[in-house]
N, C-alpha and C positions, 0 to 999 in steps of 0.2 A: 108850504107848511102852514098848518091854519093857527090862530092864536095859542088854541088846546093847546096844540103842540109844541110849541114855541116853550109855552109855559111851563109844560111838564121834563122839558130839554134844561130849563131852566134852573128846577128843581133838583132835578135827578145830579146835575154838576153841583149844585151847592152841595145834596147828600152826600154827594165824592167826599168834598172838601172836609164837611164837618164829620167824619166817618176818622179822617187822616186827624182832624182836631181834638176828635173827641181820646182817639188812644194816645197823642201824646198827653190831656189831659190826665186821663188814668195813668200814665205814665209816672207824672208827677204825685199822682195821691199815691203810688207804691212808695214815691221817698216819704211821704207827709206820711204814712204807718210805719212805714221802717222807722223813723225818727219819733215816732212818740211809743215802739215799742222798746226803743233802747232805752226809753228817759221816763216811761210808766206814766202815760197821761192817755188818759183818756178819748177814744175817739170822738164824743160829740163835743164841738166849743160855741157856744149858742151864740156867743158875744163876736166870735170870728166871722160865723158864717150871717148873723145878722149885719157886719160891715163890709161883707163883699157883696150880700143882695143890694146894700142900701148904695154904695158904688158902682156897681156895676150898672143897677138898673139905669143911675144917671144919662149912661151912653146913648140909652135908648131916646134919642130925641123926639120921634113919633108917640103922642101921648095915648091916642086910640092902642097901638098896641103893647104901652111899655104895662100893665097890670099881665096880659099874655107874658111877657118875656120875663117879671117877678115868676108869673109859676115854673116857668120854663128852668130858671137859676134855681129856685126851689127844689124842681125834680132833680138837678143835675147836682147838686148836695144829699141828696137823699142816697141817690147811685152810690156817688165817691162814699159815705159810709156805709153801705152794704157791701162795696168791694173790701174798705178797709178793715171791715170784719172778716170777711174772708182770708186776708191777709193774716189778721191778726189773733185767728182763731187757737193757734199755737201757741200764744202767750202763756207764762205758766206765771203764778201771782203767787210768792209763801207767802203763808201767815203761818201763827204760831197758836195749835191747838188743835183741834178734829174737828170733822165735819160738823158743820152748823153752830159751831163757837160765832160767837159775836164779831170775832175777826173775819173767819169767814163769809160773813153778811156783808160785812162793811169791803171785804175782796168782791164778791158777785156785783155790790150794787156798783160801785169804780168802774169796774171791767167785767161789763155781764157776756162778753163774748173771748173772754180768757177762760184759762183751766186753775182753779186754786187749788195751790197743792198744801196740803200739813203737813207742822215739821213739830216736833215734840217740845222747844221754847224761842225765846225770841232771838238766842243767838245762834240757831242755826236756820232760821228762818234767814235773817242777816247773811250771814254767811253762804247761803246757797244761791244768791245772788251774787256774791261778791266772786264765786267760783265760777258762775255764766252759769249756773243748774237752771236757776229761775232768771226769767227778766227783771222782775219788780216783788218787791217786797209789801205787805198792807201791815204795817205795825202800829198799837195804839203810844201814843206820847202820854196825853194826860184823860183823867176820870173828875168829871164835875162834881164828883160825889168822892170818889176817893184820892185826887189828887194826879201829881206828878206819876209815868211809869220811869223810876229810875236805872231798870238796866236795859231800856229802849235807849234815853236817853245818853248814857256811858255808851254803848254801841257808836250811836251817830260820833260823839267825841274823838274816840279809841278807831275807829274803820273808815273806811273811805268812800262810804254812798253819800250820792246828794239827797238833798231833800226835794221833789218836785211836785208836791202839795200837800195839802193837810183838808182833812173832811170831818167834818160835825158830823156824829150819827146816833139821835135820842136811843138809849137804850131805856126799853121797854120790855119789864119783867110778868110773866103771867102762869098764872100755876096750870099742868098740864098734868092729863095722867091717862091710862087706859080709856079705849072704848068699851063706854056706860056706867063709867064711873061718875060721879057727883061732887063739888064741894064739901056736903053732909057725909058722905062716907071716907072723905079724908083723914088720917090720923099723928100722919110721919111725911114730911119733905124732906127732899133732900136737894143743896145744889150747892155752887160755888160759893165757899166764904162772904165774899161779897154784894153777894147774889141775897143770900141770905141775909147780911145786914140791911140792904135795905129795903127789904122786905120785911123786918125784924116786925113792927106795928102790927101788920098782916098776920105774921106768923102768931103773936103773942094772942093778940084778939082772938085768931081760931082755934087758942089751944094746941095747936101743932108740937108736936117732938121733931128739932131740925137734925141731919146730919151733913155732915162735908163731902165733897164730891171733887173731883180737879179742878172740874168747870164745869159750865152749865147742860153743855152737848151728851156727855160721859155719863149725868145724874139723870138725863134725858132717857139714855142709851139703858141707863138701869132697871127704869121704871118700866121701861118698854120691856123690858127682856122679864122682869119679875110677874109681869099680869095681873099683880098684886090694885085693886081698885083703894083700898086703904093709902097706900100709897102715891105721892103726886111731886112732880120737879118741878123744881122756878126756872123757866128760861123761857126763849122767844117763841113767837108763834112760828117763825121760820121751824126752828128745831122741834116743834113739836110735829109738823108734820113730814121733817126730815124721817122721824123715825115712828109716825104713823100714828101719834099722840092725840087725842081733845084738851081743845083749847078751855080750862075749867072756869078760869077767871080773868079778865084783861086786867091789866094795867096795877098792880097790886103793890108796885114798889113806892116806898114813903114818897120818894122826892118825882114831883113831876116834869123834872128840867134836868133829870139826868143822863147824861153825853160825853161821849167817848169823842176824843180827836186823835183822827189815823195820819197818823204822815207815809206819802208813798216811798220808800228808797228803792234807788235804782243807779246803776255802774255810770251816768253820764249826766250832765247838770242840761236841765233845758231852759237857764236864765234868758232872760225877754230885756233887750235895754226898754222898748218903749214901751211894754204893757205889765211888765210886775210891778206890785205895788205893797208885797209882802216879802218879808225875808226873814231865815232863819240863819242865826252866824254861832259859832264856838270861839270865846277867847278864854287865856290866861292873862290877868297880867302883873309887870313886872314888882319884884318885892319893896318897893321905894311909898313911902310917905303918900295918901291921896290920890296913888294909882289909878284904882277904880272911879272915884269921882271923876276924875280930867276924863276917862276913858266916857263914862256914861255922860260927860258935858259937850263934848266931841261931839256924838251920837248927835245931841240936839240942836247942836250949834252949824251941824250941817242940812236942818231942816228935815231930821226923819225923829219918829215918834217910837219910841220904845213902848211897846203891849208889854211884854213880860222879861224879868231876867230872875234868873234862879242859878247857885250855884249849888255845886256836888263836887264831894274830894276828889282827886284827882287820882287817888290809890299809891302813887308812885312814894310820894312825898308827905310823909304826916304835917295834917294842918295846911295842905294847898290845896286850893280848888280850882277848878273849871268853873266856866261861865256860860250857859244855855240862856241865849238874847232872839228878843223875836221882832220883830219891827214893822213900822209902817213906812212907805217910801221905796221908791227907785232905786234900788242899790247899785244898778248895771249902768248907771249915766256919771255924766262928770261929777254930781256933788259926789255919790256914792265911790266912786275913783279917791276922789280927794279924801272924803274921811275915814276910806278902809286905808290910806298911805299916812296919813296922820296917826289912824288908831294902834299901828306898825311900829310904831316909836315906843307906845308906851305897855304894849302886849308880849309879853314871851312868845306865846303862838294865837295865831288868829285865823279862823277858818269859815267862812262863807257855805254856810252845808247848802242853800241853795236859796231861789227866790221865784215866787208863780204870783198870777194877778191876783186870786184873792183865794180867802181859806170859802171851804165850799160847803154847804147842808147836804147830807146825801136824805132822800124819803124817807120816812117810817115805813 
């Protein structure tokens, strides 16, 4: 047998080997999708698969080929998520609203290989998770410009999904209207209350007659269907050519830092002991003298940092509230053990809706 041969003998048994390697690996990324379609996370984690290149490559003790065997780990991340798309093509995502609502957006850009289904508000959006209809839910918490969504946040309290992140996503308002229409021949907008205020500058300076709409999708859906060029809706460029709209003007709304944050819910917590470093919790607590203080000095005393605490009645009870706490810190290690056993004493009820590494910017 001449070298060739020898060589190519030699090859062909490793292809065996790594052929038997490679499907148990895929094996494993079926559970790695199974597991982030129960818990609504997203298939790319840039931070994950940047520390098993940057590990793995180590093994490679041959320096001549360890940049080969980076691409090599490279490509074999690439595979594992086109398979796990394939897997996860199925996913179904509520949101609350119609197509090319702002929810919507903020559903496709999370999970652009799911199906986003509408559900007509936010408690049955909620809800049709909680029954296994939908895997994960994209609902908005809060509005930099209009605040707290309070019966997002009464859901999370009152139901039983975790929270297994939260995403920034600039909303960005642009007046839309038929093809060949003009800003100049504009006369009448229409779109979502809040759409409308802040675009209120906008609208006042051009003279506009506004009217109200559900949302922004709906006043989209209107204009499209009226042909009417006088006419023009405030909503995204997404929506505008959801429903085959010109883009008239960008960016028209007062504030330019206004942002929506979506928390994902979904039926199963995907808490991380070693890599979250955010958490969201629900307390009450008990009726006695400086309750809350001890409670929110707890919190610090165990070395985690309170972002936000906002309370909202509790409904049951006139003049009691719930507690909506956001944090920074490890909640799933021994401090966090200790101060959710500590914060037990002094809370009626205490509930950990969930904890991910960090809150995330989805694109413009």
């Amino acid at each position: 047998m001449s070298k060739l041969d020898d060589a190519r003998k030699q090859i062909n048994e490793i292809d065996q080997k790594m052929a038997d390697l490679f499907a148990a690996r895929m094996k494993a990324v079926e559970q790695v999708a199974s597991y982030k379609m129960e818990r609504g996370l997203p298939i790319l984690d840039t931070a994950r698969e940047e520390e098993v290149i940057r590990r793995n490559a180590a093994y490679m003790e041959n320096e001549a080929l360890k940049s080969y065997y980076v691409n090599f780990l490279k490509y074999n991340m690439t595979l594992s998520r086109s398979y796990q798309r394939r897997l996860l093509e199925g996913m179904q995502v509520a949101y609350s609203g119609v197509p090319g609502a702002f929810a919507d957006i903020a559903a496709k850009k999370i999970f652009p290989d799911g199906t986003s289904v509408p559900y007509k508000d936010f408690k049955a959006a909620y809800e049709a998770v909680v029954s296994g209809e939908c895997d994960c839910a994209v609902l908005p918490i809060e509005n930099s410009y209009n605040g707290d969504v309070s019966q997002v946040m009464d859901l999370a309290f009152f139901g039983e999904l975790s929270i297994n992140g939260v995403y920034d996503m600039e909303i960005i308002q642009n007046l839309i209207g038929i093809e060949g229409s003009s800003v100049r021949e504009v006369r009448e907008v229409i779109s979502h209350p809040q759409a409308l205020g802040q675009c209120a500058d906008y609208i006042r300076d051009h003279d506009f007659a506004s009217h109200e709409a559900t949302n922004t999708a709906m006043a989209a859906k209107f204009v499209a269907e009226s042909g009417r060029k006088d006419l023009a809706a405030i909503a995204s460029a997404e929506t505008a050519e959801l429903y085959d709209l010109r883009v008239l003007d960008k960016k028209i709304n007062e504030s330019s830092s206004n942002t929506t944050r979506f928390a994902v819910f979904s039926r199963f917590s995907s808490r991380n002991v070693k890599k979250d470093d955010y958490f969201v919790m629900n307390f009450t607590v008990k009726n006695e003298a400086g309750c809350l203080g001890k409670v929110i000095s707890i919190i610090g005393e165990y070395g985690f940092n309170l972002r936000a605490l906002k309370s909202r009645p509790t409904k049951d009870l006139i003049w009691e509230y719930y507690f909506f706490a956001e944090g920074e810190g490890n909640i799933n290690g021994p401090q966090g053990e200790k101060m959710l056993q500590e914060l037990s004493d002094h809370c009626s009820i205490l509930k950990v809706l969930g904890s991910f590494e960090k809150e995330k910017k989805l694109e413009s």
